[in-house]
C-alpha positions in Angstrom: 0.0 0.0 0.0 2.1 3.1 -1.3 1.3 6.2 1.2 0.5 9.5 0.0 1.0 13.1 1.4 -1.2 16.3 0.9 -0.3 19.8 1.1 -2.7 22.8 0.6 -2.0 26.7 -0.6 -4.1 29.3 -0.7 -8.0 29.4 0.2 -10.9 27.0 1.4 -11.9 26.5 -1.9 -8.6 24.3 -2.5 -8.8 22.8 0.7 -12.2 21.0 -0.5 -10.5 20.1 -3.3 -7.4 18.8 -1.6 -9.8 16.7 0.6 -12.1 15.2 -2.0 -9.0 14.1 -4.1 -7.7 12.6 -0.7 -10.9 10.5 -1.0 -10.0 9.0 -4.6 -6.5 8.3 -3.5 -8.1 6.7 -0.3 -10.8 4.5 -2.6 -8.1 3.5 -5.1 -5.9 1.6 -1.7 -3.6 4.2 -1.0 -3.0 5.3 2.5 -3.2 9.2 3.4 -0.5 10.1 6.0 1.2 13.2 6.8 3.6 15.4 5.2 6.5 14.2 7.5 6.0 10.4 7.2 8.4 10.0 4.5 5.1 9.0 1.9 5.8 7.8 -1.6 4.0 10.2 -3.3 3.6 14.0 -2.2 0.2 16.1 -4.1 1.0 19.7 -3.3 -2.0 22.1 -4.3 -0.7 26.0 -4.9 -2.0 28.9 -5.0 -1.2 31.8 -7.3 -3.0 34.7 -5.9 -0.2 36.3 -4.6 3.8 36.0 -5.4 4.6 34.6 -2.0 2.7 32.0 -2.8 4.6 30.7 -5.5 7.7 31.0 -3.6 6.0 28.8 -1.7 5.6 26.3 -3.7 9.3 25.9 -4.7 10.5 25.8 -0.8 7.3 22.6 -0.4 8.9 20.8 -3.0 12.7 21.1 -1.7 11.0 20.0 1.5 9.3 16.7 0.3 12.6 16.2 -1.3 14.0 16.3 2.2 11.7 13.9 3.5 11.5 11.2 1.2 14.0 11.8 -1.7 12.6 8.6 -3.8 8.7 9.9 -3.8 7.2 10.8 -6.7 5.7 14.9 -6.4 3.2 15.8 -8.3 1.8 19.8 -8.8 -1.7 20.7 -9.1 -3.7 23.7 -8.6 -4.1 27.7 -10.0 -0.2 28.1 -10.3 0.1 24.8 -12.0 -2.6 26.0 -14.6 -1.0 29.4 -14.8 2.9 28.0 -15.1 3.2 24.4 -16.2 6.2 24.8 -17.5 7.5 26.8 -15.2 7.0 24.3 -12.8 7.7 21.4 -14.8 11.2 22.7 -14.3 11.6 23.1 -10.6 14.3 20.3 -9.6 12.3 17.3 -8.0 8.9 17.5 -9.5 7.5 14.4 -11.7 4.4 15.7 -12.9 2.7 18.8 -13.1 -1.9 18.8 -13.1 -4.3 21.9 -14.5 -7.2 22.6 -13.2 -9.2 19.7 -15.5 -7.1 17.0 -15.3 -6.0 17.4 -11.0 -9.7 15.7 -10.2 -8.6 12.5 -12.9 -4.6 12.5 -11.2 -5.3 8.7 -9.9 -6.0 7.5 -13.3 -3.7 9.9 -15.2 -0.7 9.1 -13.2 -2.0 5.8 -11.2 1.1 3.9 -10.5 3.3 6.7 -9.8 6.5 5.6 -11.2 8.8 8.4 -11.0 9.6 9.3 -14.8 12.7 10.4 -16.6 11.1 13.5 -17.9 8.0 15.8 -15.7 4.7 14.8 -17.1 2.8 17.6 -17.9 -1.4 17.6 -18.1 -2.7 21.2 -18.6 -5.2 21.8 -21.2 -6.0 25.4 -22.4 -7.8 27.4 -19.4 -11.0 27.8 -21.9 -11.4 24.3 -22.7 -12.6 24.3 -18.3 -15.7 23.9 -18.4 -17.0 21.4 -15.9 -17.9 21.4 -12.4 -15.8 18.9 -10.2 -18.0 18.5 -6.8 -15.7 19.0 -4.3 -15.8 19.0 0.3 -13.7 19.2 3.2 -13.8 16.4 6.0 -10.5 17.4 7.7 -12.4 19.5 10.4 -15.6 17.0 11.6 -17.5 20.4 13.2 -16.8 22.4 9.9 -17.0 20.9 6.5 -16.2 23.6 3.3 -18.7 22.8 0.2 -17.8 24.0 -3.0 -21.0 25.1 -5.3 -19.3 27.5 -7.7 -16.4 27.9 -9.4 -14.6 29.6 -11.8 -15.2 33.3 -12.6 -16.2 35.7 -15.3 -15.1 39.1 -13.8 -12.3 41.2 -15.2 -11.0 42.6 -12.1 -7.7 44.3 -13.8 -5.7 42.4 -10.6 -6.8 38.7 -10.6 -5.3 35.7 -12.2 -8.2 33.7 -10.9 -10.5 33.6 -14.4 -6.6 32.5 -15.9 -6.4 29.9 -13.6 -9.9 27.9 -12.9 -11.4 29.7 -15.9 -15.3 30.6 -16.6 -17.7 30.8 -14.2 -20.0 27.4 -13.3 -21.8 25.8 -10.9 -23.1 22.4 -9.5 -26.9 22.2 -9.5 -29.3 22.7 -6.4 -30.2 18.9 -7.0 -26.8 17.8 -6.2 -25.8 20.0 -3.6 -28.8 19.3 -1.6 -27.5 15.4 -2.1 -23.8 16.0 -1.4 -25.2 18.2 2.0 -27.9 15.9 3.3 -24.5 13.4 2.9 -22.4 15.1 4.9 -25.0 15.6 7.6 -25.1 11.7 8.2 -21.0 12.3 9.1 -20.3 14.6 12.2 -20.5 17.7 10.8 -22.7 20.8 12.3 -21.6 23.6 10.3 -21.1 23.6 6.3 -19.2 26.9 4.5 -20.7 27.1 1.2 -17.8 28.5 -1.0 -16.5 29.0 -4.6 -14.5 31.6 -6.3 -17.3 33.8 -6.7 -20.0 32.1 -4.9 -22.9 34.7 -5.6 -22.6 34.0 -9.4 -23.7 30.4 -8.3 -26.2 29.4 -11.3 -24.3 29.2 -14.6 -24.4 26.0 -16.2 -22.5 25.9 -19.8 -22.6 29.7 -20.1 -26.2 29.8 -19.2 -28.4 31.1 -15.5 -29.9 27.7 -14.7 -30.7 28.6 -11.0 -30.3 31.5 -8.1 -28.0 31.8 -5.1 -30.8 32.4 -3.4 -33.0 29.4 -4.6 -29.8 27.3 -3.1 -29.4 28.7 0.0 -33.6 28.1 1.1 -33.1 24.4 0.0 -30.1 24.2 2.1 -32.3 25.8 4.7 -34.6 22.7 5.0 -31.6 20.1 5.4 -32.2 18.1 8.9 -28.8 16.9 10.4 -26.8 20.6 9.7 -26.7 22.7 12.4 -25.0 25.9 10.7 -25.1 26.9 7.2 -22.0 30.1 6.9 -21.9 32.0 3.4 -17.8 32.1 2.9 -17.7 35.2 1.1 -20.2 37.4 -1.4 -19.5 40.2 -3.9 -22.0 43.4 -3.0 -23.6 44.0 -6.2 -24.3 39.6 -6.0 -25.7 40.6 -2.2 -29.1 41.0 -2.7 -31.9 42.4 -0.1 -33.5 39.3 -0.4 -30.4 37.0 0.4 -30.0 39.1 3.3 -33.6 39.3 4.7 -33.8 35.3 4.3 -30.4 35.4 6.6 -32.7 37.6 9.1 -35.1 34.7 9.2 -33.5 31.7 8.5 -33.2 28.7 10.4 -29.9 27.3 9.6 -28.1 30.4 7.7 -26.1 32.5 10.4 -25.4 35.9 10.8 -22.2 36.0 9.0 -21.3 38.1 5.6 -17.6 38.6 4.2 -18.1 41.0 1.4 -14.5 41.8 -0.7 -14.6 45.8 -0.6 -10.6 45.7 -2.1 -10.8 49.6 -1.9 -12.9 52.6 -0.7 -12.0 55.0 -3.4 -14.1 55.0 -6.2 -10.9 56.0 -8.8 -9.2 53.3 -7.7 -12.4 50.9 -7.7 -13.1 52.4 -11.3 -8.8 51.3 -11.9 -9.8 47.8 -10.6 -12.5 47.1 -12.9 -14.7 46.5 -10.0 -18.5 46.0 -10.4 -20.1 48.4 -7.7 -18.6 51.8 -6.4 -18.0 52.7 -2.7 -21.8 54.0 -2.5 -23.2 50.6 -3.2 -20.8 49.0 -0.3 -22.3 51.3 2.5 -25.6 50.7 1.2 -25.1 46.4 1.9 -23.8 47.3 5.0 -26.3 49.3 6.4 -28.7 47.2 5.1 -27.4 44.4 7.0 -27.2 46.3 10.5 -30.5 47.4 10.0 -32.0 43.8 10.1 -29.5 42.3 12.1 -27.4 44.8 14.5 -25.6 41.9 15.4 -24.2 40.5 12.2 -20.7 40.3 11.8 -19.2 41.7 8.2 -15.7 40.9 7.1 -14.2 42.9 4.4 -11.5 42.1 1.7 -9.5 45.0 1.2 -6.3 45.5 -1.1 -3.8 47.8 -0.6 -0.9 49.7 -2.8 -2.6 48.9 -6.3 -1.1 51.5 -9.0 -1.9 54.4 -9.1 -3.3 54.7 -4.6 -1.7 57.5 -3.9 -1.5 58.2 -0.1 -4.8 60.3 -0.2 -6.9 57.5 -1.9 -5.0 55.3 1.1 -6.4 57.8 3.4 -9.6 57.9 1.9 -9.9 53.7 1.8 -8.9 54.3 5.6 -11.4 56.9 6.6 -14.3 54.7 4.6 -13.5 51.5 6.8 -12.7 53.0 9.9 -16.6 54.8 9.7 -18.1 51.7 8.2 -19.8 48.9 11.2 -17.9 46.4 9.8 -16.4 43.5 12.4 -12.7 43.0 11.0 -10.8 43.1 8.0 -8.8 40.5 5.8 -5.9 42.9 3.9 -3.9 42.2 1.4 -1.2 44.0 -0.1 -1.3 44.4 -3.9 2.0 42.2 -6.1 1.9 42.1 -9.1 1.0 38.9 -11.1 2.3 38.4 -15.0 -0.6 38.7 -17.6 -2.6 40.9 -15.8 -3.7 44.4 -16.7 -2.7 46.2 -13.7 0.9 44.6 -13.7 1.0 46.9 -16.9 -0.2 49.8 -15.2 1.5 53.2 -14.3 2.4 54.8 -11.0 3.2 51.7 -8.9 3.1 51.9 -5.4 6.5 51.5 -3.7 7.2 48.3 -1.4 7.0 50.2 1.3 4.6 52.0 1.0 2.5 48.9 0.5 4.0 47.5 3.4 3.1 50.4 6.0 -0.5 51.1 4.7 -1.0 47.3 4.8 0.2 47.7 8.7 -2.4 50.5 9.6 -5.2 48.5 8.4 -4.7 45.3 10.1 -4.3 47.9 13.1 -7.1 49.1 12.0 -9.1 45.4 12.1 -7.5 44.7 15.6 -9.9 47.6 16.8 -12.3 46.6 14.5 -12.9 43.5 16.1 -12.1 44.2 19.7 -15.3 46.3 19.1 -17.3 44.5 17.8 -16.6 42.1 20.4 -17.0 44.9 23.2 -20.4 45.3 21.9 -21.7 41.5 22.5 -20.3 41.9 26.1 -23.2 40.5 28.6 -25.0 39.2 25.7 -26.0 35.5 25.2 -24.0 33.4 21.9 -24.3 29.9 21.0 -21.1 28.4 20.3 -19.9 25.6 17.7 -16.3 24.0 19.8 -13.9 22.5 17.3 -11.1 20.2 18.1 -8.3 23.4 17.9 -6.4 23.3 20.9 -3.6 25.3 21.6 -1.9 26.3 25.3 -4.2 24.2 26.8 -7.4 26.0 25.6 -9.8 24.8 23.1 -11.7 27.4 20.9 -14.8 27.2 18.8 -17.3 30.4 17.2 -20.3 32.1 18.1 -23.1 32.2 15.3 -21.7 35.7 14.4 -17.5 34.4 14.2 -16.5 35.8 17.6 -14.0 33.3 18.5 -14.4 31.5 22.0 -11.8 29.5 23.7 -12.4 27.4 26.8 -10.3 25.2 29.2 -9.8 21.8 27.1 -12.6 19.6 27.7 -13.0 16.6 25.4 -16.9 16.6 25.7 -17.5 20.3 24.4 -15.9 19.0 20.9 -18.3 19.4 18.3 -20.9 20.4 20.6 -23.1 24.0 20.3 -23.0 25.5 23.8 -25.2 28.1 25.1 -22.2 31.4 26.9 -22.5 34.7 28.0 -19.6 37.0 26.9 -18.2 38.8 29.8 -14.9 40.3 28.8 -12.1 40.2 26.2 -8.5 38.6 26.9 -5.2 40.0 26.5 -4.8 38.2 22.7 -7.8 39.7 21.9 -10.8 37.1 23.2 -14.2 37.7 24.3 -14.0 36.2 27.7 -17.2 33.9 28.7 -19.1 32.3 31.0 -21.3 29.3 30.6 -23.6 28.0 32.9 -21.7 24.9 34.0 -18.3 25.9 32.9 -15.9 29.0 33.0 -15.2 29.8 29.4 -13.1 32.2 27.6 -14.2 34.0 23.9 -11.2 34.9 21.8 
């Protein structure tokens, strides 16, 4: 039985990939171990979203090399779609995957005898066209789903539409069958994610079904605890998605919405779909119906062309905006996109320290947001994270919880009251059988 090792770049949406692949390997006789135990065959999924993240990639595969010089290492993922050949030439790797042929890697390289020359299986990003159903089982209180994938947005930034290629989607029909699956498992809470999940609907190039028409059939699934949205674009976040949140069994009170930047030039620059106007709008709409929601924002900054008063204005937007934290990234640029072509980059550092006033900036965020559940009751979902002796877990609204380790609060929902905020940044809580702390 030859072992096999996974490791995963870059979002959730590759993680349910890297986990349903895991399956085939798993059905075909192979056994899945980790990273360390010198396996015979390594599947390393990347990420290209940012330049660090190739990097990455190069330092994994000197590492498997480490581990188990005789194993046979095979690429898949965006960066393997992007840069075959590229990749095809790193020193140790034997075959290199697209984004068609990574779900058929079993029977395309089945055997895995290491060859003289890389194997390369990358067809032309517009020949993508089919949806690959795809979910996580590492975490068995958490499970991501994948319903969408794919993107047909021009955002002047993104290599994503290069990578996985036109928008497209799994039906309603099947998702309801791959989620009333996972709720005989374990699982409480399913993340319904994609690359840009509101688009969910296109089949073949055509609007078969609604976003919203999926999420009220998920709503009806016995067994699921917790349905979470991963993340939305505004102009895709309708009123009525958000007033069936307001009312829905299942679906929490949870929204990430990408922003990437509060100034409308540089929005405009981006080739965005909405303008700053449309963002407050989703927002407030949100608080209005559910005060305590909790909205996470995507934000990218040093793009050409921010100078430091469209920084300042980006700053000033999310600082007044009732938004619970931010995820920021700092613009690099990526071959074969428009804005790598663009004028008046941003320097390094400059990127760097406006990068470091907005995750400032998200600290406070979310220390208020906290501050503002203080007394107030929140059911909590514990996962089997432990770390210093604490486990952790989060409230229906993401505030993060940790408690004293107890093996009987895994995967259980627990009724606490938040009563302060720890020194790392936790909501500190009380439950009524056991002291509790909310991170």
């Amino acid at each position: 039985m030859k072992k096999v090792a996974f490791y995963t770049l870059g979002c959730k949406l590759n993680y349910s990939e890297t986990s349903t692949i895991s399956r085939k390997f798993e059905e075909k006789g192979y056994q899945k171990v980790e990273f360390t135990e010198q396996p015979d065959i390594f599947i390393i999924n990347t990420c290209s979203v940012t330049e660090n993240a190739d990097k990455k990639c190069h330092k994994i595969v000197r590492e498997a090399r480490a581990i188990s010089p005789n194993a046979y290492v095979a690429i898949i993922g965006c960066y393997a779609q992007l840069k075959p050949k590229e990749i095809s030439e790193i020193p140790g790797v034997d075959a290199v995957l697209g984004a068609s042929e990574k779900f058929r890697l079993v029977e395309l390289l089945d055997g895995f005898v290491r060859p003289e020359k890389t194997s390369v299986f990358a067809s032309d990003i517009e020949e993508v066209n089919t949806f690959n159903t795809s979910y996580s089982l590492h975490d068995r209180t958490r499970t991501f789903l994948k319903v969408q994938d794919g993107c047909d947005y021009s955002c002047t930034f993104c290599t994503i539409p290069l990578a996985r290629g036109s928008s497209r989607s799994d039906s309603i029909a099947n998702i309801i069958s791959t989620a009333s699956e996972i709720a005989k498992t374990e699982v409480k809470e399913i993340v319904l994610t994609g690359v840009n999940t509101g688009d969910f609907g296109l089949q073949h190039g055509e609007r078969k079904e609604r976003f919203i028409d999926l999420v009220k059939a998920l709503d009806q699934i016995e067994g699921i605890d917790r349905f979470r949205i991963s993340s939305i674009e505004p102009n895709l976040l309708s009123d009525e998605i958000i007033d069936f949140v307001t009312q829905s069994k299942r679906f929490v009170p949870h929204f990430h919405i990408p922003l990437q930047s509060g100034s409308n030039k540089i929005l405009k620059l981006m080739r965005r779909r909405y303008q700053r106007e449309l963002y407050v709008s989703r927002v407030e709409k949100i608080k209005s119906v559910m005060p305590h929601a909790c909205i996470g924002v995507d934000v990218i900054v040093g793009f050409p062309g921010e100078t430091h008063e469209d920084f300042v204005e980006t700053y000033n937007f999310l600082n007044e905006l009732p938004i619970s934290y931010l995820h920021v990234f700092t613009y690099s640029e990526r071959e074969n996109t428009v804005a790598a072509k663009m004028p008046d980059a941003v320097a390094k550092k400059d990127r760097n320290e406006r990068s470091k006033m907005l995750h400032i900036l998200s600290d406070k965020k979310r220390r208020f947001f906290y501050e503002q559940h203080l007394d107030s009751t929140q059911t909590v979902l514990f996962e089997n994270d432990i770390e210093e002796g604490l486990m952790h877990g989060f409230t229906e609204n993401y505030i993060r919880v940790a408690a004293k380790y107890d093996p009987l609060l895994i995967n259980e929902l627990k009724k606490v009251v938040i009563r302060g905020i720890n020194d790392k940044g936790h909501a500190e809580v009380e439950e009524a059988e056991t002291e509790l702390l909310a991170h």
